[in-house]
Backbone as JSON Lines, residues from 0, in Angstrom:
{"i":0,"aa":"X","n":[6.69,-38.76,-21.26],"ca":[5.88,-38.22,-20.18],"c":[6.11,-39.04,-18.92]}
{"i":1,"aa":"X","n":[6.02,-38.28,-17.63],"ca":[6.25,-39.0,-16.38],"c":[5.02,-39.39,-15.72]}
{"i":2,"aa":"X","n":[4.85,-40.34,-14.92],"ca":[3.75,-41.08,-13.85],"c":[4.36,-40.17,-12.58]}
{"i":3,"aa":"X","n":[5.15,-39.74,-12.47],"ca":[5.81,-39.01,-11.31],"c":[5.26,-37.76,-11.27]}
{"i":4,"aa":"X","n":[5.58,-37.55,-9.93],"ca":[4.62,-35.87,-8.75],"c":[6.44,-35.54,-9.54]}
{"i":5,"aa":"X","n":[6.63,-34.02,-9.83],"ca":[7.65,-33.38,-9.81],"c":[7.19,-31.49,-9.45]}
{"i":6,"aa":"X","n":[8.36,-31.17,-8.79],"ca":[8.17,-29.19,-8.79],"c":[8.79,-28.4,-9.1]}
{"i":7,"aa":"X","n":[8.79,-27.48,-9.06],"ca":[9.51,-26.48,-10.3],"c":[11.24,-26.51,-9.43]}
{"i":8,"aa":"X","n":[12.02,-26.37,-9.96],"ca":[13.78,-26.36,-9.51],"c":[13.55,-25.02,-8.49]}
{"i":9,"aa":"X","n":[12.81,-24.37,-8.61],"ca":[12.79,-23.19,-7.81],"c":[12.1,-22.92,-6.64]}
{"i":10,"aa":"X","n":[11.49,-24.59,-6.69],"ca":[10.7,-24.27,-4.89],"c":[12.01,-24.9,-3.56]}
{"i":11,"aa":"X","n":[11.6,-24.39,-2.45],"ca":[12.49,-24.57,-1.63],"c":[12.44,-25.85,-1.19]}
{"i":12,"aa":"X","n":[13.36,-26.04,-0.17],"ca":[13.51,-27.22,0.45],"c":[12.43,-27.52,1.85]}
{"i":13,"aa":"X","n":[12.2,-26.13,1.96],"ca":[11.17,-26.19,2.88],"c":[9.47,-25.72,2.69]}
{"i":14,"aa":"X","n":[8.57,-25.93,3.08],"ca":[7.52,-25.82,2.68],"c":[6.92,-26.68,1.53]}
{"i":15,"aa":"X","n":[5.4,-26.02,0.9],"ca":[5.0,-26.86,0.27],"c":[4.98,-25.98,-0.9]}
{"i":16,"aa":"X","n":[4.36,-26.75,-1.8],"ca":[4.89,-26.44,-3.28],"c":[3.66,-27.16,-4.47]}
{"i":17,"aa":"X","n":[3.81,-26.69,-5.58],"ca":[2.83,-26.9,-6.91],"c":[3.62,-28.22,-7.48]}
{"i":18,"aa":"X","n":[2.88,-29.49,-7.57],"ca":[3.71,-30.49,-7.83],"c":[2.56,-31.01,-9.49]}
{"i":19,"aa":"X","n":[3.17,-31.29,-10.43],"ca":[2.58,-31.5,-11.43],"c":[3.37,-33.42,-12.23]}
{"i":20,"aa":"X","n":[1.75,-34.02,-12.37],"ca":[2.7,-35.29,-12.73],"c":[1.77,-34.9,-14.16]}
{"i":21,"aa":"X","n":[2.87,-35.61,-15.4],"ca":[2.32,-35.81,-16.6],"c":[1.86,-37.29,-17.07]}
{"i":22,"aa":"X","n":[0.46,-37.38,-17.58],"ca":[0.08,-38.85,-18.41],"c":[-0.51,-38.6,-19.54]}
{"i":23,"aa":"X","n":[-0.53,-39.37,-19.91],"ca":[-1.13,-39.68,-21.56],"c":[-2.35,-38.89,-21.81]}
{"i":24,"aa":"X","n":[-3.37,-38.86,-20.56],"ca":[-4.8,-38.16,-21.01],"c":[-4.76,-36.96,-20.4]}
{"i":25,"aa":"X","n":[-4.05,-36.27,-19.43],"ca":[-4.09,-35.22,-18.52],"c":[-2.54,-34.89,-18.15]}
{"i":26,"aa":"X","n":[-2.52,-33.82,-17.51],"ca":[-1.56,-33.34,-16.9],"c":[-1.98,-33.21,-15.0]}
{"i":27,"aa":"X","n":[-1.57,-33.57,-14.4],"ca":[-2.32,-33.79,-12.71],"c":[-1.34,-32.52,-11.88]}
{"i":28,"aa":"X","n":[-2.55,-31.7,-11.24],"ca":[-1.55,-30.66,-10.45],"c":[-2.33,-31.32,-8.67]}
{"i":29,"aa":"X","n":[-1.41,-30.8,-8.22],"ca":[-1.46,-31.62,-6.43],"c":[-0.68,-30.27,-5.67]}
{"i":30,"aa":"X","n":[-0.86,-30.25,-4.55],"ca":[-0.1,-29.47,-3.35],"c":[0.57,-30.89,-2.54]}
{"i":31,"aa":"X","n":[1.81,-30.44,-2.48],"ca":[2.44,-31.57,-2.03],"c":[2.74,-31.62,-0.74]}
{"i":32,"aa":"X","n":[1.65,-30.66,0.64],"ca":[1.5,-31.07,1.66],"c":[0.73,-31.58,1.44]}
{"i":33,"aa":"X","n":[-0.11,-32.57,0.57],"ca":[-1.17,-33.81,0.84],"c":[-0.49,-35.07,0.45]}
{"i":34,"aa":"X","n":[0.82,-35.03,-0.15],"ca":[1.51,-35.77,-0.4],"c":[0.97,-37.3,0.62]}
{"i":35,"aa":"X","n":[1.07,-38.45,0.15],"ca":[1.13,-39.54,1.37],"c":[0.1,-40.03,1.5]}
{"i":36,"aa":"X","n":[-0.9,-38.34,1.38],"ca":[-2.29,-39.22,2.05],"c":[-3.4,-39.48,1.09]}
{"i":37,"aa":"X","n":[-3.07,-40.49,0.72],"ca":[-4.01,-41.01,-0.53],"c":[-5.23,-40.23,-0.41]}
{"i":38,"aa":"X","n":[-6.08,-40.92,0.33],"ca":[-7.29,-40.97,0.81],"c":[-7.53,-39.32,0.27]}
{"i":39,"aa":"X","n":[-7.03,-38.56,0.97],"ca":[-7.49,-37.19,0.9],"c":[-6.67,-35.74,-0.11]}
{"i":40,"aa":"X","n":[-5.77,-36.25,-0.79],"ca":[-5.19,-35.82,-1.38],"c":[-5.74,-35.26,-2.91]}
{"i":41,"aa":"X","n":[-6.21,-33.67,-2.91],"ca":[-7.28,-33.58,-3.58],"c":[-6.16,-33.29,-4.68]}
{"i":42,"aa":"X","n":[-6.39,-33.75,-6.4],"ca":[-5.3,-33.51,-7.69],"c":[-6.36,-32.5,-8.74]}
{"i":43,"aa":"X","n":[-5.88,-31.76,-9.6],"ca":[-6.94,-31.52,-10.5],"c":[-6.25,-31.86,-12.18]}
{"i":44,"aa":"X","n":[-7.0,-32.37,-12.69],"ca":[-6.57,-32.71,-13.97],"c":[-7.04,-31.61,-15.07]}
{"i":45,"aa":"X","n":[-6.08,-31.6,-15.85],"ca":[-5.91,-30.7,-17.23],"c":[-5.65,-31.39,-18.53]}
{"i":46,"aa":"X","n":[-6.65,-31.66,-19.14],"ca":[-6.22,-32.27,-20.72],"c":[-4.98,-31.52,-21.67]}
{"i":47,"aa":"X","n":[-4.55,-32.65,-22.24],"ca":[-3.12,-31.83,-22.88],"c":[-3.44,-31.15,-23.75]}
{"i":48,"aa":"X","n":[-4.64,-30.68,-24.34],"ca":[-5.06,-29.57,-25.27],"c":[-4.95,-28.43,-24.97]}
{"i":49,"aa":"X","n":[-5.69,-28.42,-23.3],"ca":[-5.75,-26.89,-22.46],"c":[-4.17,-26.71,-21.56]}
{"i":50,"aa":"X","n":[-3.13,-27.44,-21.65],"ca":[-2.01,-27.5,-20.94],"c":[-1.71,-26.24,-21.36]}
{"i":51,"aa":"X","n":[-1.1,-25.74,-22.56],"ca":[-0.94,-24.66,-22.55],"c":[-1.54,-23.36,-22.48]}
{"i":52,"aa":"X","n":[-2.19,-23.43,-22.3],"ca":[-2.98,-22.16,-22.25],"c":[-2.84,-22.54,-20.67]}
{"i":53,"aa":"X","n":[-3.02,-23.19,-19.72],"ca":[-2.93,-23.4,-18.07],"c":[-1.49,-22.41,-18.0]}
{"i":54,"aa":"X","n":[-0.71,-23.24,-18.54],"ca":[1.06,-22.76,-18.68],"c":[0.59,-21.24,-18.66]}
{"i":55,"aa":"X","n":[0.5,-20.47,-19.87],"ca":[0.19,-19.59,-20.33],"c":[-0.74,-18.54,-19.39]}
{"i":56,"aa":"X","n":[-1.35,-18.89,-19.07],"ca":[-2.26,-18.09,-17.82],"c":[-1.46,-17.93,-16.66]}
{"i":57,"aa":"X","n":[-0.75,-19.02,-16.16],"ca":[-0.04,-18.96,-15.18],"c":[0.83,-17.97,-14.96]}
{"i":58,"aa":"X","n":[2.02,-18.13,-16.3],"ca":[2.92,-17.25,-16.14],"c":[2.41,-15.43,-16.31]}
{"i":59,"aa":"X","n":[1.15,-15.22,-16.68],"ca":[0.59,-13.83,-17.27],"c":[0.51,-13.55,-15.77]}
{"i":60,"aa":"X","n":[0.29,-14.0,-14.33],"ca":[0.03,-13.23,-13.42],"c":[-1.34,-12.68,-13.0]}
{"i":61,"aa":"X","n":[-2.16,-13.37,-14.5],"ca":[-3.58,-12.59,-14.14],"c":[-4.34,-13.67,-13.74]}
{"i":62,"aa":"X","n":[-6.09,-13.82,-13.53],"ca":[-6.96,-14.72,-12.99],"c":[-7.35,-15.59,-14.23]}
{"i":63,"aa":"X","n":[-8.01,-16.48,-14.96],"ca":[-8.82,-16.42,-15.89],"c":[-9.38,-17.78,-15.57]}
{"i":64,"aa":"X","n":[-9.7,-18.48,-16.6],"ca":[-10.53,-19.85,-16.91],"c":[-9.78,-20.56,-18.0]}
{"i":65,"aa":"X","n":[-9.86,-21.99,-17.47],"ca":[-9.53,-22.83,-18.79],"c":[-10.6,-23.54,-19.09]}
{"i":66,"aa":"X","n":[-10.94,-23.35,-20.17],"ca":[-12.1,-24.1,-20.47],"c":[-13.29,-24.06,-19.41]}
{"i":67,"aa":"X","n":[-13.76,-25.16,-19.31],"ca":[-14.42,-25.62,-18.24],"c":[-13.57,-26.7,-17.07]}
{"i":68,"aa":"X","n":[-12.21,-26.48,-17.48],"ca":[-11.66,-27.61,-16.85],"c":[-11.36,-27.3,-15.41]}
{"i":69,"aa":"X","n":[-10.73,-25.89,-15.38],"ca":[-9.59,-25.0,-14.3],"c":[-9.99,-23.37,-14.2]}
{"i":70,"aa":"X","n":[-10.13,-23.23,-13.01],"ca":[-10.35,-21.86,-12.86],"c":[-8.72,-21.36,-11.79]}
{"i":71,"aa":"X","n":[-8.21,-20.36,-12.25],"ca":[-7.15,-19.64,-11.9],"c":[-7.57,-18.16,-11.25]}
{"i":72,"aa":"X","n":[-7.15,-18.38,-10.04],"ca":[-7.43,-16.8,-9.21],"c":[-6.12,-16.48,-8.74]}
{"i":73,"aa":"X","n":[-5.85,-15.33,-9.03],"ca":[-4.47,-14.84,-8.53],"c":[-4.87,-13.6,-7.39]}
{"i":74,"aa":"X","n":[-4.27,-13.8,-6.46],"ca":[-4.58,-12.23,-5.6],"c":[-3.92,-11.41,-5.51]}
{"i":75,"aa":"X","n":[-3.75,-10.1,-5.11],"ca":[-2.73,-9.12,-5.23],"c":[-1.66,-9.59,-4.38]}
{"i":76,"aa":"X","n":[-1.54,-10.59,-3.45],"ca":[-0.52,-10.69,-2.71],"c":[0.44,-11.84,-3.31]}
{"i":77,"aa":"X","n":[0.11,-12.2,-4.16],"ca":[0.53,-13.01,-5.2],"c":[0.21,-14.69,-5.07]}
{"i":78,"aa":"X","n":[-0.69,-14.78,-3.91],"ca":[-1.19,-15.93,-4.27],"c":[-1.86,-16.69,-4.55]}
{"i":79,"aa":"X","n":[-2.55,-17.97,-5.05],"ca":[-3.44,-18.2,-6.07],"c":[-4.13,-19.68,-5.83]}
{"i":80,"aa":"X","n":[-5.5,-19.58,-6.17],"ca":[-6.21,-20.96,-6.12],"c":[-6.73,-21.35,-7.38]}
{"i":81,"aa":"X","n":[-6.26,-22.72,-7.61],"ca":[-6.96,-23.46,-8.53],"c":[-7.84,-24.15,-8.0]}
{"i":82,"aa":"X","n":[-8.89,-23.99,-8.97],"ca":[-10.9,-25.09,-8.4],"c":[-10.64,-25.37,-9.63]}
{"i":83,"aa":"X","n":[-10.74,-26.58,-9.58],"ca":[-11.51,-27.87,-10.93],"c":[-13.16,-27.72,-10.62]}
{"i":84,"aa":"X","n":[-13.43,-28.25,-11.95],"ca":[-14.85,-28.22,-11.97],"c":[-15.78,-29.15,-11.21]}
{"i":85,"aa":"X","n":[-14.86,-30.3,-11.01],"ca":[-15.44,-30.72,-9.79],"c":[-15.59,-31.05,-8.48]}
{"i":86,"aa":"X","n":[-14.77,-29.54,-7.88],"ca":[-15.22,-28.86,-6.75],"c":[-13.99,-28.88,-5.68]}
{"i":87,"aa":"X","n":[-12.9,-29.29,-6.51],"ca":[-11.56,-29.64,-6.33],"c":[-10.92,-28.33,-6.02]}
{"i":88,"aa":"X","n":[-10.55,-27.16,-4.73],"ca":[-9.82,-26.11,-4.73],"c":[-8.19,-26.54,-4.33]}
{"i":89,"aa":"X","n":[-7.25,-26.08,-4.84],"ca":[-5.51,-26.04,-4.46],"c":[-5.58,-24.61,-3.92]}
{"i":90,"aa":"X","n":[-5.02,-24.33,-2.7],"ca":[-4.58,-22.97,-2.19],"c":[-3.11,-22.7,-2.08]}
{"i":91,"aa":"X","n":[-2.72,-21.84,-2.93],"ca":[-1.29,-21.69,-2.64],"c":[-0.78,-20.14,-2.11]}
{"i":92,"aa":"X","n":[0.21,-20.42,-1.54],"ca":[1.05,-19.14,-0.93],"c":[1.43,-18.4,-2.04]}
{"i":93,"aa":"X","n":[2.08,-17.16,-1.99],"ca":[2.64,-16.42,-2.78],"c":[4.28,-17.07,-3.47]}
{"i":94,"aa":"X","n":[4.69,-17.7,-2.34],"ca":[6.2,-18.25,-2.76],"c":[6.15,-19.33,-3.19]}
{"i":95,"aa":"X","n":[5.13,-20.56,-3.02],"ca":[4.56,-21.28,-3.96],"c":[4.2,-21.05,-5.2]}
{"i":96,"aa":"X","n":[3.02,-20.1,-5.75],"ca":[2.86,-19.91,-6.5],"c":[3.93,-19.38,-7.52]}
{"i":97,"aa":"X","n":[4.79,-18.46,-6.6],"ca":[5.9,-17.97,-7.52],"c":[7.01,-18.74,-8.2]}
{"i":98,"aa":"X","n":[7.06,-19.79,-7.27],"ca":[8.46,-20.85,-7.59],"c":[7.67,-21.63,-9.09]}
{"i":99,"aa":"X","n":[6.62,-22.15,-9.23],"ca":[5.53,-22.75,-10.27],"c":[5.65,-21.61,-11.12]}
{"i":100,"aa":"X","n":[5.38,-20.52,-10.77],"ca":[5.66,-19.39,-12.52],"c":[6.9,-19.91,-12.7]}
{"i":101,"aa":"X","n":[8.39,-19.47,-12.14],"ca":[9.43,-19.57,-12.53],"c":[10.1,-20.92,-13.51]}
{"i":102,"aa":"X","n":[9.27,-21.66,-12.92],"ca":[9.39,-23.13,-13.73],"c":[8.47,-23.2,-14.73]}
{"i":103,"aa":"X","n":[7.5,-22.72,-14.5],"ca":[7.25,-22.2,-15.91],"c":[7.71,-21.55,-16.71]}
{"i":104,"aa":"X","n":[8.61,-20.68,-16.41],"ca":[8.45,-19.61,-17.83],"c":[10.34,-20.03,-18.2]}
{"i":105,"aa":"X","n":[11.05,-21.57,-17.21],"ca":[11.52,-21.61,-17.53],"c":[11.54,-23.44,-18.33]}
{"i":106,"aa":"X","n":[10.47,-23.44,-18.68],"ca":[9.98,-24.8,-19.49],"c":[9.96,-25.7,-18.82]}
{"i":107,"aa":"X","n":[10.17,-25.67,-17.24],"ca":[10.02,-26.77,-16.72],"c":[8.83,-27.62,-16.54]}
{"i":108,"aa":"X","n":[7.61,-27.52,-16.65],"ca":[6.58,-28.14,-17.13],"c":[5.65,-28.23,-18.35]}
{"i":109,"aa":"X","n":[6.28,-27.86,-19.38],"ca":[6.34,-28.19,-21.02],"c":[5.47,-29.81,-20.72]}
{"i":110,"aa":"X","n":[4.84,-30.15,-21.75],"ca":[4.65,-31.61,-22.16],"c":[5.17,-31.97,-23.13]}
């Protein structure tokens, strides 16, 4: 498992993007225009129990819940916010969000 921010092979060189680091107790998702700035750089954590099913929701395209950990909203325009439960929202674009399916569904964030 990595201590490292990484993103799916399929986001661009430009813009921002779904950056996911793996550790021992969680899996950490970040938007990596907060990159830098400690201070304010909001992460949401996912226990490696509910990782897949996160994975799994993701790539389905639809909205749902993990647990109590992660809430997943997808919009028709294809793009999507994660809120942690504690009060933590990620907003992503459609081409964000899409480059994060693709690396998903091509194992690139497996644990």
């Amino acid at each position: 498992m990595s201590d490292r921010f990484f993103r799916s092979s399929f986001s661009g060189s430009e813009g921002t993007c779904v950056e996911v680091a793996h550790h021992a107790d969680a899996a950490f998702i970040r938007d990596s225009k907060y990159s830098g700035l400690a201070r304010t750089e909001p992460m949401l954590a996912v226990g490696p129990k509910l990782w897949p099913a996160f994975l799994d929701l993701a790539s389905s395209g639809v909205s749902g819940d993990i647990g109590d950990q992660l809430s997943v909203k997808v919009f028709p325009d294809g793009s999507a916010t994660l809120a942690g439960a504690e009060g933590i929202t990620l907003e992503y674009t459609a081409a964000e969000w899409d480059a994060f399916v693709k690396g998903v569904a091509n194992g690139e964030f497996d644990r």
